[in-house]
N, C-alpha and C positions, 0 to 999 in steps of 0.2 A: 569506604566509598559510599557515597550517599546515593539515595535515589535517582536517577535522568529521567525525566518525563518531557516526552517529544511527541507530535501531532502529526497529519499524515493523511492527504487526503488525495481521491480519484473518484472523480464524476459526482455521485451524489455518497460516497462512503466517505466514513470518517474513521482513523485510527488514532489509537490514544497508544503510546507504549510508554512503559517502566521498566528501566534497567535495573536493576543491582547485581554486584559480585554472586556467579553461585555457580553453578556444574555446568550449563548450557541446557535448561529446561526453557522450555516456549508454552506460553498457557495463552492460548485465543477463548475470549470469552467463558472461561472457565472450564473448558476444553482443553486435552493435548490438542499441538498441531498437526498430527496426523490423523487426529480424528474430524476436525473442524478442515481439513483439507486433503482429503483423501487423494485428490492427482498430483500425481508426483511433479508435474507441471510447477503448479500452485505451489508445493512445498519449495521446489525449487527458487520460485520467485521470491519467497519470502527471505529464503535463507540467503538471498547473494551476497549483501552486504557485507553479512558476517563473515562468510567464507573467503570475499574477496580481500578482507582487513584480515586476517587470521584471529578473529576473535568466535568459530562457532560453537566452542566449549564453555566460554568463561563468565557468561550472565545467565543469569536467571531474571526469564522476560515475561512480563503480565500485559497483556495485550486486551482494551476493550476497543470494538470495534463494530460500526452499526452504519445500515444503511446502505444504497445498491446490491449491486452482484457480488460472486465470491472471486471474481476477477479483479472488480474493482477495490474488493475489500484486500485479496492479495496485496494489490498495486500498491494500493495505500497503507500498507503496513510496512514495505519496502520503503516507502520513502521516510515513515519514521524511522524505520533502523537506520538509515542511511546518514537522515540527520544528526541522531543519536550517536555514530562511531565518529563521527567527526567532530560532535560534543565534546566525546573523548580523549581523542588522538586528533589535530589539525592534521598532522599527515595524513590521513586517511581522505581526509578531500579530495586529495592530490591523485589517489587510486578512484577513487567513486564520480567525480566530475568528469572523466572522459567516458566512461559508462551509460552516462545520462540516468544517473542513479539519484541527483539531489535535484534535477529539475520535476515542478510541480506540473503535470499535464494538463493543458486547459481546458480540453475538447472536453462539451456539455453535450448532455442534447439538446439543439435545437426547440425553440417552442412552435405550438399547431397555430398556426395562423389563420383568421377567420375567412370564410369564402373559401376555405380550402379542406380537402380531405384529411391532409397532416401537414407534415414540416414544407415540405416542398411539393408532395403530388397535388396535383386541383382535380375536381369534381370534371367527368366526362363530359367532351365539348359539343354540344347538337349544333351543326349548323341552321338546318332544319325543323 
């Protein structure tokens, strides 16, 4: 089996991952992933994909991944696995699309608009 290379993004993160056959090792930025994501939260987010395909033993995954939070970096590494098992297996769509595992989230933040203190609050009103 060749290498899968698939992309993966949440807010301003970006995920790169590489598949190949191997024991089920996860290497995040040249980190284990339980070092690179100590809450079991996080680990859990990463790993659903695979678990929910019966695949959490069978690749060995290199994972680069930069930019935002470790939330968004989670997110966005979900969605390349997600992409990735269904490279795969097309069955796998079929489990991960009612999950809402292949859709990409759009929510940004919002930009500061001028005349104003940020996204949406404005500067205190004096009547006065």
């Amino acid at each position: 089996m060749e290498v899968i290379h698939k992309i993966g993004r949440r807010k301003t993160a970006v995920a790169r991952v590489y598949l190949a056959a191997g024991e089920g090792k996860i290497t995040i930025n040249k980190k284990d992933m339980t070092d690179y994501f100590p809450s079991a939260t996080l680990q859990y987010k990463v790993n659903q994909p695979l678990v929910m395909t019966n695949n959490d033993g069978n690749f060995d995954i290199t994972v680069n991944v930069f930019g935002g939070g470790i939330t968004g970096q989670a997110e966005a590494i979900r969605l390349a696995f997600s992409r990735a098992m269904c490279e795969i297996d097309a069955e796998n769509r079929l489990i991960l699309k009612p999950e809402g595992l292949l859709t990409r989230d759009p929510r940004m933040v919002e930009r500061k608009k001028f005349g104003q203190k940020k996204a949406r609050k404005k500067f205190q009103f004096s009547k006065r």
